[in-house]
TINUBA-815754 format. One record per atom (N, C-alpha, C): residue number from 1; x, y, z. Coordinates in steps of 0.02 Angstrom, whole numbers. Layout:
BEGIN
    n       x       y       z
  NUM       X       Y       Z
...
***
This chain:
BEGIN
    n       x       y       z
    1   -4594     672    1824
    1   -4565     623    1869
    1   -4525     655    1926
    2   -4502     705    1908
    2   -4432     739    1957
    2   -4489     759    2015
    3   -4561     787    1992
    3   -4611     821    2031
    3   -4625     789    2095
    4   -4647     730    2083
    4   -4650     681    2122
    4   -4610     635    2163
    5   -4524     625    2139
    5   -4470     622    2157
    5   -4464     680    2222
    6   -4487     736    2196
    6   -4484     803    2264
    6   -4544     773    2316
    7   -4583     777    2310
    7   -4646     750    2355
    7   -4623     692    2394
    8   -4609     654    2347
    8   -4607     592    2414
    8   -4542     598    2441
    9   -4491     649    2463
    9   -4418     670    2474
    9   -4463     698    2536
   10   -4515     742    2524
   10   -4520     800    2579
   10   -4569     753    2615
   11   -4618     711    2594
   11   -4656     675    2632
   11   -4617     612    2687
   12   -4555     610    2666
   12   -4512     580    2727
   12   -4466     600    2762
   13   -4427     671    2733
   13   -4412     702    2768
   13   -4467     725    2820
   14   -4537     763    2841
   14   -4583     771    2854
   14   -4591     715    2915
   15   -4611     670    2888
   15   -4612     600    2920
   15   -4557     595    2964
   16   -4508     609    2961
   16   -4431     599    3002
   16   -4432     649    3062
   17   -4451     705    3026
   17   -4451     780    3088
   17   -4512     765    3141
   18   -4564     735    3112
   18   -4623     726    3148
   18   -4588     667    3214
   19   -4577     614    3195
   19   -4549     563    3237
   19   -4488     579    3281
   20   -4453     614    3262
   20   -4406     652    3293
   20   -4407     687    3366
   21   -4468     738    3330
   21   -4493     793    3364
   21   -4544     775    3442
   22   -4562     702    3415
   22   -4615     663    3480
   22   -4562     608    3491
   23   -4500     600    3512
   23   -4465     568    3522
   23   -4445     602    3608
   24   -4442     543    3658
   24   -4427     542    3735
   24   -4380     596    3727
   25   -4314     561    3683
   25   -4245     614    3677
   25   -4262     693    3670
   26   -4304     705    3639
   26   -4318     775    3627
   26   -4349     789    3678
   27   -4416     760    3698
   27   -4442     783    3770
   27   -4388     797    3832
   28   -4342     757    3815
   28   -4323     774    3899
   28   -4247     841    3854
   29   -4248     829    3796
   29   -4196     880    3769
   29   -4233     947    3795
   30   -4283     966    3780
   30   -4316    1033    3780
   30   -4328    1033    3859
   31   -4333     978    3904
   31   -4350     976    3996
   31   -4287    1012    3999
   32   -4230     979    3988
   32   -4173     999    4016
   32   -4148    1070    3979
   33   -4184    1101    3913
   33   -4183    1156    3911
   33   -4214    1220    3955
   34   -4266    1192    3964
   34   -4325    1214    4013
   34   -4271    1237    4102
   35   -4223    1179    4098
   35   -4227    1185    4163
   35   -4155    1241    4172
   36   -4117    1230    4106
   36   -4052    1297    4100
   36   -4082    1363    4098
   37   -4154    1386    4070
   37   -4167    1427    4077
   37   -4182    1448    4166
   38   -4230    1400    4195
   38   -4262    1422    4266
   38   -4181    1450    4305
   39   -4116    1398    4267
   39   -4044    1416    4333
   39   -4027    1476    4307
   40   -4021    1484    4269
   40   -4018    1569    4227
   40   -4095    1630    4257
   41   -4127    1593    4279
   41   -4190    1662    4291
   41   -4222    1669    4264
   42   -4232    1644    4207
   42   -4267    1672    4156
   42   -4342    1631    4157
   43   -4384    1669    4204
   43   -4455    1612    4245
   43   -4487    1625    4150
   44   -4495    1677    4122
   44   -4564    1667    4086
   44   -4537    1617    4029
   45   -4465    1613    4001
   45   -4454    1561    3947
   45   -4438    1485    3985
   46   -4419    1485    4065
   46   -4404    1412    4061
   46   -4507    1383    4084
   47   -4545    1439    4097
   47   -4619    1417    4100
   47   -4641    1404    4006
   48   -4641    1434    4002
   48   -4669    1415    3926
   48   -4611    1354    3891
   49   -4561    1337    3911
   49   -4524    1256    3875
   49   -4559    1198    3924
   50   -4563    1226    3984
   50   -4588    1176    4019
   50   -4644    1158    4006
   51   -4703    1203    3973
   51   -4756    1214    3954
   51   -4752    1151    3895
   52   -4722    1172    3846
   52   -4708    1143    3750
   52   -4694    1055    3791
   53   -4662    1046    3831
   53   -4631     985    3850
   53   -4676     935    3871
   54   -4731     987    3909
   54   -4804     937    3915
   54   -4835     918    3880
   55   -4824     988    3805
   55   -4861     971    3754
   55   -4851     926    3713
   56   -4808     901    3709
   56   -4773     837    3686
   56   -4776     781    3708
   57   -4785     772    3762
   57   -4813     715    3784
   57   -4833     719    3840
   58   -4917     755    3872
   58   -4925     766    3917
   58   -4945     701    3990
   59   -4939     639    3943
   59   -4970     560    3984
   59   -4893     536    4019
   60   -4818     551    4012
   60   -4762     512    4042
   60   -4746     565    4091
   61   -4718     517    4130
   61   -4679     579    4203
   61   -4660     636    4193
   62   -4607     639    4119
   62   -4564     696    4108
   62   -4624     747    4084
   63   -4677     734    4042
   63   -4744     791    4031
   63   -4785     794    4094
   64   -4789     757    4137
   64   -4813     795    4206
   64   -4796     825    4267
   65   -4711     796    4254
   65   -4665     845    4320
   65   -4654     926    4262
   66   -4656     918    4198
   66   -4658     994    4171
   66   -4735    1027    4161
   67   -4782     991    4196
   67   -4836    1028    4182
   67   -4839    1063    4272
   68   -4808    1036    4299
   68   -4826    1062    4374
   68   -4771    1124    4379
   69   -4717    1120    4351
   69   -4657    1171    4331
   69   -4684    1230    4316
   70   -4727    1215    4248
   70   -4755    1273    4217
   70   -4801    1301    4238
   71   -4850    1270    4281
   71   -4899    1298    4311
   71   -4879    1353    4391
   72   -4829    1330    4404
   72   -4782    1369    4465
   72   -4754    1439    4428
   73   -4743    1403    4390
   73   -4669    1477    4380
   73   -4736    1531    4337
   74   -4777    1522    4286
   74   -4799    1554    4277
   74   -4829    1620    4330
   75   -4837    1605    4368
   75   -4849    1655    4411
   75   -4816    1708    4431
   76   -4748    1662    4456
   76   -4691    1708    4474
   76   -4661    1752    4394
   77   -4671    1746    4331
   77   -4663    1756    4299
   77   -4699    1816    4273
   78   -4743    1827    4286
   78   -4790    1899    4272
   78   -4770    1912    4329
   79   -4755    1909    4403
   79   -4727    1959    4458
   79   -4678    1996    4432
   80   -4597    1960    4401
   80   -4568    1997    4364
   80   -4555    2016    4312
   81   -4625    2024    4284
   81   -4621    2061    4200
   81   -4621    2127    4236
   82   -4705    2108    4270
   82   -4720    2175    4304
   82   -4672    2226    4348
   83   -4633    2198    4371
   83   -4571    2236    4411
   83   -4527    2257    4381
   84   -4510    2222    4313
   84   -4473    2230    4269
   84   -4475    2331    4242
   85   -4560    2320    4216
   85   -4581    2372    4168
   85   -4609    2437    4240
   86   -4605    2430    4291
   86   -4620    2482    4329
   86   -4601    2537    4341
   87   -4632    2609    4357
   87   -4581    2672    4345
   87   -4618    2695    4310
   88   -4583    2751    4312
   88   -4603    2830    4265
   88   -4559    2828    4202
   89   -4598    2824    4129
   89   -4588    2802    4063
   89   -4604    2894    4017
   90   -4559    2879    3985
   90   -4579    2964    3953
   90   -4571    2910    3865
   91   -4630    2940    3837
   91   -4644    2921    3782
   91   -4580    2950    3717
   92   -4539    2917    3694
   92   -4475    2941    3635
   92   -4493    2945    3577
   93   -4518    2880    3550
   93   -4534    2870    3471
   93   -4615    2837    3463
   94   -4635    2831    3409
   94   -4683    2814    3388
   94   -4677    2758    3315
   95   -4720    2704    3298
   95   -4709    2672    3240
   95   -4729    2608    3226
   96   -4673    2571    3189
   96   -4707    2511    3206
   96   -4614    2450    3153
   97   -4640    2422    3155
   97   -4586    2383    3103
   97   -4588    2428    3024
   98   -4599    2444    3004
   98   -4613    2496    2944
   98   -4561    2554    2980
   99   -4558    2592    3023
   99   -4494    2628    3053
   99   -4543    2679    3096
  100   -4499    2690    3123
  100   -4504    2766    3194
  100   -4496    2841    3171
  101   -4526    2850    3206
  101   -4490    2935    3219
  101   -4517    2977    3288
  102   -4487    3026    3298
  102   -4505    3044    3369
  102   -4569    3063    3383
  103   -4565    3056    3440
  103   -4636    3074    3469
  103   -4629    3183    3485
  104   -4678    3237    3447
  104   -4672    3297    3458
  104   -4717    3325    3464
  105   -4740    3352    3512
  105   -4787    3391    3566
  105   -4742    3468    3583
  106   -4757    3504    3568
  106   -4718    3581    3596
  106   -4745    3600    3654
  107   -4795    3560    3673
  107   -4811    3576    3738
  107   -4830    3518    3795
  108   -4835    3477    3774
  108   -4834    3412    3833
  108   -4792    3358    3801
  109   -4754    3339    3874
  109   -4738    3262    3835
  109   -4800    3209    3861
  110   -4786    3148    3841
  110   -4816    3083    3853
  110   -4802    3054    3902
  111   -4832    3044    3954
  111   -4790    2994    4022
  111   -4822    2956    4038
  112   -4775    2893    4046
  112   -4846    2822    4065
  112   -4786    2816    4128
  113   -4851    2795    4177
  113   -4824    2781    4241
  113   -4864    2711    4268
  114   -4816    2655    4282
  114   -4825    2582    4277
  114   -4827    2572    4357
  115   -4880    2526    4388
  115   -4857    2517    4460
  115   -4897    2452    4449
  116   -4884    2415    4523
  116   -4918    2340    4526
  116   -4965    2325    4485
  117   -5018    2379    4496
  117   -5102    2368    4467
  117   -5122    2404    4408
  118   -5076    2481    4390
  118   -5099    2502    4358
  118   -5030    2517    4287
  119   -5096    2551    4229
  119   -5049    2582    4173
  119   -5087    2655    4190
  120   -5035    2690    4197
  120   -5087    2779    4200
  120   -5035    2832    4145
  121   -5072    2828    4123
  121   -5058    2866    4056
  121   -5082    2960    4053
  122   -5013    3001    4063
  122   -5021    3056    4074
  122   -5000    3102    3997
  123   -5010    3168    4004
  123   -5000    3216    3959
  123   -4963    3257    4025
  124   -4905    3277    4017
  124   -4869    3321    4061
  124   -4841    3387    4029
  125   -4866    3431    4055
  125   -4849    3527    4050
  125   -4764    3517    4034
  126   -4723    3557    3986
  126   -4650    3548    3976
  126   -4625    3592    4030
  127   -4677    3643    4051
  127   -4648    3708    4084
  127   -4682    3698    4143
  128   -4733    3682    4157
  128   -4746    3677    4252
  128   -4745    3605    4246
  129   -4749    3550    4223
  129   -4722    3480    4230
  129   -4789    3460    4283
  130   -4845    3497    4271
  130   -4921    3471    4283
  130   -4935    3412    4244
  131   -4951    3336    4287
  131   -4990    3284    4253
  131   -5040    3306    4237
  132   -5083    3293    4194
  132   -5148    3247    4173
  132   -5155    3202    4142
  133   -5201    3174    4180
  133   -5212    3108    4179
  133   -5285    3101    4105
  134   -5231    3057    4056
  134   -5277    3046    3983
  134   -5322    2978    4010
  135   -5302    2930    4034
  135   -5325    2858    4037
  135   -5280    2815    4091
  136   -5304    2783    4108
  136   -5273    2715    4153
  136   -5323    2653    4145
  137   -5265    2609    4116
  137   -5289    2517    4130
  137   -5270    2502    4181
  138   -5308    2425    4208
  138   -5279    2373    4247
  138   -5244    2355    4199
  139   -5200    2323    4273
  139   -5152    2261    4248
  139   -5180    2189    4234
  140   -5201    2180    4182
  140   -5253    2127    4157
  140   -5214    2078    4106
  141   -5199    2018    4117
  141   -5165    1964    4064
  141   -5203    1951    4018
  142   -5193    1951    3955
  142   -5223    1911    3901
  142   -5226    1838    3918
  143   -5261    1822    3890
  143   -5294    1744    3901
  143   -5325    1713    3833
  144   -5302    1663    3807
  144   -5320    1652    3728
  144   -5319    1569    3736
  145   -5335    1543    3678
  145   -5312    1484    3671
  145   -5253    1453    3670
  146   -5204    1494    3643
  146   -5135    1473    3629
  146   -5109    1529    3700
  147   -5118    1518    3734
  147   -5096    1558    3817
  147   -5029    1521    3830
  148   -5000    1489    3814
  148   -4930    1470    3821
  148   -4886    1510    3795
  149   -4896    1546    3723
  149   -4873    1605    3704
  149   -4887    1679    3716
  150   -4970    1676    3752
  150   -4980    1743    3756
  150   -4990    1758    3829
  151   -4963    1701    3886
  151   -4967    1725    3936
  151   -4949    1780    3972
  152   -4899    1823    3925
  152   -4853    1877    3955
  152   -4879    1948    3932
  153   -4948    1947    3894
  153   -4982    1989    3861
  153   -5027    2040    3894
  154   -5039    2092    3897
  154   -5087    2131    3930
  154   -5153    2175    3900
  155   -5191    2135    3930
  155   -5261    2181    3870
  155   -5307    2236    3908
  156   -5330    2290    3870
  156   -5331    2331    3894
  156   -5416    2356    3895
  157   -5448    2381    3930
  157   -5513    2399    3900
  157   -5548    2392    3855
  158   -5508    2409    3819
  158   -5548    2422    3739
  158   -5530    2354    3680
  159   -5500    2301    3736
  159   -5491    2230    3695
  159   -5419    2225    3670
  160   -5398    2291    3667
  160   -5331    2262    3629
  160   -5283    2232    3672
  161   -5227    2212    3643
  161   -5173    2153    3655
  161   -5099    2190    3653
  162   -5089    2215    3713
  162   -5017    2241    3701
  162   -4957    2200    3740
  163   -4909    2207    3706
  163   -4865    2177    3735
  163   -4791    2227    3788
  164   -4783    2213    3830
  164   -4726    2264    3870
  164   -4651    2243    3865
  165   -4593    2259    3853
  165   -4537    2248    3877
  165   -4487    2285    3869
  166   -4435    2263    3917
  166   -4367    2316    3929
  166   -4299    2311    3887
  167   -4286    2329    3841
  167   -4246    2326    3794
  167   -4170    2321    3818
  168   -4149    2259    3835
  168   -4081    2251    3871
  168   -4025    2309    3860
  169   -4031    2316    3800
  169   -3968    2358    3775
  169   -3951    2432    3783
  170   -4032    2458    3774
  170   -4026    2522    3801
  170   -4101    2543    3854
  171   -4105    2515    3894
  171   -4162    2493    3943
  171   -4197    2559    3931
  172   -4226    2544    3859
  172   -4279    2585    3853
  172   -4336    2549    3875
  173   -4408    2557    3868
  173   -4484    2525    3865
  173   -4509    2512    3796
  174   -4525    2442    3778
  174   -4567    2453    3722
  174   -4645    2421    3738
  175   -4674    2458    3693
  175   -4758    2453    3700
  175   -4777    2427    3626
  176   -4799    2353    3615
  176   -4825    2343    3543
  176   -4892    2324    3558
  177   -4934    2327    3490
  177   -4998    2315    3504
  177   -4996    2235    3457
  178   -5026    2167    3479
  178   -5026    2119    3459
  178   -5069    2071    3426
  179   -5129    2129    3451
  179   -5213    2091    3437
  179   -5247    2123    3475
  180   -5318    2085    3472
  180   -5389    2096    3513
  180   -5406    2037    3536
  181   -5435    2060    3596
  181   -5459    1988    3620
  181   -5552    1995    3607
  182   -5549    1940    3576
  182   -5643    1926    3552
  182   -5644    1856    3597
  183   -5723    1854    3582
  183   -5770    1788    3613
  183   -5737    1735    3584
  184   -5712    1727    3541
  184   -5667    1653    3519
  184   -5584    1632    3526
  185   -5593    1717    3574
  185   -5498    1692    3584
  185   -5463    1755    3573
  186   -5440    1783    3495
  186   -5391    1823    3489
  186   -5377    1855    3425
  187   -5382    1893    3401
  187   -5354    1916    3332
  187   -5265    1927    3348
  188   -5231    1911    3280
  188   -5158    1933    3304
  188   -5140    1967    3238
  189   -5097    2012    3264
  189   -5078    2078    3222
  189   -5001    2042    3191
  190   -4965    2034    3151
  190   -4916    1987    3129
  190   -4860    2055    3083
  191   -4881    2095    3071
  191   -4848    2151    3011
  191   -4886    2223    3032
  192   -4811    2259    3025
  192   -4850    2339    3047
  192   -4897    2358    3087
  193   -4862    2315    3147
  193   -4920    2329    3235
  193   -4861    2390    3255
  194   -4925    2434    3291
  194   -4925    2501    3304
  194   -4864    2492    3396
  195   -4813    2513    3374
  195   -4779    2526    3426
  195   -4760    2604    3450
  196   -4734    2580    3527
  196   -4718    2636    3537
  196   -4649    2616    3610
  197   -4597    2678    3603
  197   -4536    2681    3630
  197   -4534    2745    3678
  198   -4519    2721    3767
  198   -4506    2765    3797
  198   -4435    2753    3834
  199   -4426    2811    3868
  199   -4361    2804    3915
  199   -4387    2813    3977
  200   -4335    2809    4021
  200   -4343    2791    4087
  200   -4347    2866    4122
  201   -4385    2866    4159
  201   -4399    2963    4193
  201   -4388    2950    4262
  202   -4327    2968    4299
  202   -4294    2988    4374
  202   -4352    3052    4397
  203   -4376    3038    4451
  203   -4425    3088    4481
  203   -4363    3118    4528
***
């Protein structure tokens, strides 16, 4: 009896969050979240609330003045990821959520060098500080089904799904890998994706 006492507890709690959650109040709660983020700067999270806000009810005013929101700022929003992560990057650690440890070469370090269009990925001499050049991607967005979350994603030749960003605290670079992109969309990596940590290199 108690079993079923639990069931029909969670089947209206359930029921409550659902109605809640597609409730005007919440739509325009998460708009007007949407819109503290854009006065704060922050284009790629107030694009993706503005995004969720359509998704909620994309047929009333408030889901189509946030679908025209999101479709704007997204743009400007990969301008400054990309400006964000630009520069000369010297490779530190290696790992993943499982833990790090340094990156050791006795004779080259690792240097990724980020500009508008490209990722160019060098092996640099410690003692004549000669590039070579291992590989370079475009600057290419992932594109999936669920692209509201993975709009900020970058895939690379060989399909995979990495993700870029600047670590506020100690403005290092991080590089995670997130998935592959296939013919149906996306594989996603969720536990022990292969990262990697650089610092910032003054020419």
């Amino acid at each position: 009896m108690k079993k079923y006492i639990l069931i029909l507890i969670l089947l209206v709690f359930c029921q409550s969050w659902s109605q809640e959650w597609k409730s005007p109040e919440y739509q325009k709660k998460m708009f007007d979240e949407a819109k503290e983020h854009l006065k704060n700067l922050e284009y790629s999270s107030a694009a993706g609330v503005f995004q969720f806000v359509n998704e909620l009810n994309p047929n009333n005013d408030l889901g189509k003045i946030a679908k025209i929101k999101s479709d704007s700022l997204k743009p400007i929003a990969r301008i400054k990821l990309i400006e964000s992560i630009n520069g000369k990057w010297k490779l530190k650690e290696t790992g993943s959520n499982w833990g790090f440890e340094n990156y050791k070469d006795s004779l080259n370090d690792r240097i990724l060098i980020i500009n508008k269009n490209k990722f160019l990925f060098y092996d640099q001499n410690k003692i004549t500080k000669e590039l070579k050049l291992i590989k370079q991607e475009g600057i290419k967005f992932s594109k999936s089904m669920h692209e509201s979350i993975y709009s900020y994603e970058f895939v690379f030749s060989d399909n995979q799904i990495w993700w870029f960003g600047i670590n506020k605290n100690n403005g290092t670079l991080r590089q995670m890998n997130t998935g592959e992109e296939t013919q149906l969309g996306r594989t996603e990596i969720v536990c022990g994706n292969a990262e990697l940590i650089y610092i910032k290199v003054e020419d």
